[in-house]
ZAMARGU-4260 file (C-alpha; in steps of 0.2 Angstrom, whole numbers, plus 5000, padded with zeros to 4 digits):
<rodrens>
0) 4382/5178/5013 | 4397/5185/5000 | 4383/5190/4987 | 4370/5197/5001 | 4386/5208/5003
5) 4386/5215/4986 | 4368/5220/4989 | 4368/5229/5005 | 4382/5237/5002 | 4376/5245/4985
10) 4359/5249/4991 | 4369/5258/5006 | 4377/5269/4994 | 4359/5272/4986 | 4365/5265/4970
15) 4355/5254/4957 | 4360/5241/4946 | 4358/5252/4931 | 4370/5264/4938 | 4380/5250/4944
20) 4380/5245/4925 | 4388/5264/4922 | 4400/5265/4934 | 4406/5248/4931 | 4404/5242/4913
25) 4395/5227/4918 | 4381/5224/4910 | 4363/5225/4922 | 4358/5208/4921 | 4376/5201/4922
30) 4376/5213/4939 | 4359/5205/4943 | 4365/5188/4942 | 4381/5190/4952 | 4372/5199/4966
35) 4359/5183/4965 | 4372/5168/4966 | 4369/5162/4949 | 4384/5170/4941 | 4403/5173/4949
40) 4411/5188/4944 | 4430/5190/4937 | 4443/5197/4946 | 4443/5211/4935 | 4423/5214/4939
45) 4426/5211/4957 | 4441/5224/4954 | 4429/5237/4945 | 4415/5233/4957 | 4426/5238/4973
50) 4433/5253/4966 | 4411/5259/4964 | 4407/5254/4981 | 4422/5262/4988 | 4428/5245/4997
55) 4440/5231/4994 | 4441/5215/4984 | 4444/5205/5001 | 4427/5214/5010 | 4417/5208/4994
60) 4426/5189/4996 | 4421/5189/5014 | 4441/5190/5021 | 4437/5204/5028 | 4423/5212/5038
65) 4429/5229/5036 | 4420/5238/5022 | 4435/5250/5019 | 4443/5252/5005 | 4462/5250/5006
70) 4474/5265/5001 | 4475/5266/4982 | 4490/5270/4974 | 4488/5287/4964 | 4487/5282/4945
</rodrens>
């Protein structure tokens, strides 16, 4: 369910995993396999991987069913 999450939500947005690659810096198969189950992501990927969907870390953990992201601090 968690990684099915990762999927809708990217093909939602109408992004591939190549450009997921780009915007995250995680390499396409790596992406592939996390969206698959057959590889868990770091929190910094999960981090990087929020922040290109435009949600939050707990939405892609499943502790939350609300796909907003939560305000950011300005940087």
């Amino acid at each position: 369910m968690i990684m099915s999450r990762l999927k809708d939500l990217r093909k939602e947005k109408g992004l591939t995993q190549i450009q997921m690659q780009m915007l995250t810096g995680i390499d396409q198969s790596d992406y592939s396999k996390i969206e698959n189950g057959r590889r868990y992501y770091t929190f910094e990927q999960c981090k990087r991987i929020a922040v290109a969907l435009g949600t939050s870390m707990d939405y892609l953990a499943g502790l939350t069913d609300c796909k907003e992201a939560y305000q950011r601090k300005k940087q």
